[in-house]
C-alpha positions in Angstrom: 33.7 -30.2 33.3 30.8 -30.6 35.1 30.1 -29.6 39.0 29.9 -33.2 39.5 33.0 -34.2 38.3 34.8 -31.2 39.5 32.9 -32.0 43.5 34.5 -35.7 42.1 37.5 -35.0 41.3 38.2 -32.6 45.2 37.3 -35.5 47.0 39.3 -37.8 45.0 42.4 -35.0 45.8 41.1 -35.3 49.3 40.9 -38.8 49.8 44.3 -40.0 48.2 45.9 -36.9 50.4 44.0 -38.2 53.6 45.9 -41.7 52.7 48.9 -40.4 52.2 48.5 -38.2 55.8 47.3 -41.2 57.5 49.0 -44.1 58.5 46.7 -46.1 57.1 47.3 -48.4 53.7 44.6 -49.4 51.2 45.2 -52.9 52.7 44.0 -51.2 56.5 41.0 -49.1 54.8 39.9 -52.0 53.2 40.3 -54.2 56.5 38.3 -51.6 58.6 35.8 -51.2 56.1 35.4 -55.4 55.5 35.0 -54.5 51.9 37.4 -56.5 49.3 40.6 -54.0 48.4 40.5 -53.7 44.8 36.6 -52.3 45.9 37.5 -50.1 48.5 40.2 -48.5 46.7 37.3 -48.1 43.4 34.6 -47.1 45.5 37.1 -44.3 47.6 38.7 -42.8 44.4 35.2 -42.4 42.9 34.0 -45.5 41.1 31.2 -47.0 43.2 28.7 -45.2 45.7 29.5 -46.2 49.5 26.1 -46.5 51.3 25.9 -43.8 54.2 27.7 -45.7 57.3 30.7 -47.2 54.9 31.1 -43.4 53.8 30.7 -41.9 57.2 33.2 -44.6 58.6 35.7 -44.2 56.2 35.3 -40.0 56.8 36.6 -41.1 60.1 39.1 -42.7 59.4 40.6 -40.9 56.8 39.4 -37.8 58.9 37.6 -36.6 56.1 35.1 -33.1 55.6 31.5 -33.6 55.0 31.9 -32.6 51.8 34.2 -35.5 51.2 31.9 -37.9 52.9 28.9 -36.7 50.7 30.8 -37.1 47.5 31.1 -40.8 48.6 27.8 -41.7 48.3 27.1 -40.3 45.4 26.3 -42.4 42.0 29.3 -42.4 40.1 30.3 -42.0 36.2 31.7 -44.8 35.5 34.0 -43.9 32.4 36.4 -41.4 32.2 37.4 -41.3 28.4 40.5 -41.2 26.8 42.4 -39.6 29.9 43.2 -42.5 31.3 45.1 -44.3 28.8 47.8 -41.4 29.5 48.4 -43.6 32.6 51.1 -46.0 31.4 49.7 -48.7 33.7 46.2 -48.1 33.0 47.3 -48.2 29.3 48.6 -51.7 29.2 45.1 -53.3 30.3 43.9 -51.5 27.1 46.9 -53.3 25.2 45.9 -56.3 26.9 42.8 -56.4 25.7 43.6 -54.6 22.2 45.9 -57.9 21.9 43.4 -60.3 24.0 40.4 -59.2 23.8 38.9 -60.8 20.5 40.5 -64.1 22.0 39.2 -64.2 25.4 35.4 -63.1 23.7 36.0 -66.3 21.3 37.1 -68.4 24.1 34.2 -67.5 26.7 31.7 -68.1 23.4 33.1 -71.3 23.0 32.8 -72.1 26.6 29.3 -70.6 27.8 27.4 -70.1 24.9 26.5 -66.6 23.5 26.7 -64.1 26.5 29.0 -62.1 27.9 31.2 -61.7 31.2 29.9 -59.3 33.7 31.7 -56.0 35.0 29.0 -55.3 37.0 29.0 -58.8 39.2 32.4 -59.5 39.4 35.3 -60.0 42.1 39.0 -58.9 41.4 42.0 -59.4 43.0 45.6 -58.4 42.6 48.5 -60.6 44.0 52.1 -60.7 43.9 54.3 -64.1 42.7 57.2 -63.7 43.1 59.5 -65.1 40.2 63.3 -65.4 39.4 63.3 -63.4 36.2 61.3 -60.8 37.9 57.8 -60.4 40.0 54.8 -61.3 38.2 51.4 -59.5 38.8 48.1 -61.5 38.8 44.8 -60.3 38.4 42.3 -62.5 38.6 38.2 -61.3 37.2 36.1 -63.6 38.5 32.9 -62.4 36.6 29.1 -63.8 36.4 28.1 -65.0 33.2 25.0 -63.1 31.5 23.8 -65.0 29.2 21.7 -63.3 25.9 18.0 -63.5 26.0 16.4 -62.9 22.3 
């Protein structure tokens, strides 16, 4: 493992044991930081870099060590490998696509033209509907269109 991930992987411990002190839910971080939740929640836990004042204000909140606050604003990796298909939620977005996928490339194809969706420019969000068999959850990727350029 490298320093980097291991400096990574402390302030992740730190941050998700900060949330759990606080009183504070992702939903509150995400509020004071007037970022969108599914980001906040990414960008705390290690998957984007938080400019200076967004990672000094959330080391305030969260009561956080400068270590911690530093780690924020670093450039993250991105990809974690095959570790996180242990997670059995994580795991069914890779069944999802495994079984999707193919489809959803054909159907954007067929809809935009030869491109792709991007992960880069993109909103998500997570809702709950609520439904008599059971609650449904719905994600929603709203992502830019890149078209290819030959």
């Amino acid at each position: 493992m490298t320093d980097w991930n291991a400096r990574r992987d402390e302030a992740t411990h730190n941050i998700r044991t900060a949330v759990a002190r606080s009183e504070s839910s992702w939903s509150d971080l995400a509020e004071e930081l007037d970022r969108p939740l599914l980001w906040t929640i990414a960008a705390l836990l290690g998957s984007h870099a938080l400019p200076a004042e967004l990672a000094q204000k959330a080391g305030q909140l969260l009561d956080l060590d400068e270590e911690t606050v530093l780690a924020l604003q670093e450039q993250p990796y991105r990809i974690a490998g095959d570790v996180l298909k242990a997670d059995p939620t994580i795991y069914r977005f890779y069944e999802l696509l495994g079984v999707y996928g193919p489809a959803l490339k054909e159907a954007i194809h067929e809809e935009f033209g030869d491109g792709i969706m991007s992960a880069i420019n993109c909103n998500v969000e997570l809702s709950r509907r609520e439904d008599p068999e059971g609650d449904r959850v719905r994600i929603v990727i709203d992502g830019k269109f890149l078209k290819y350029q030959w």
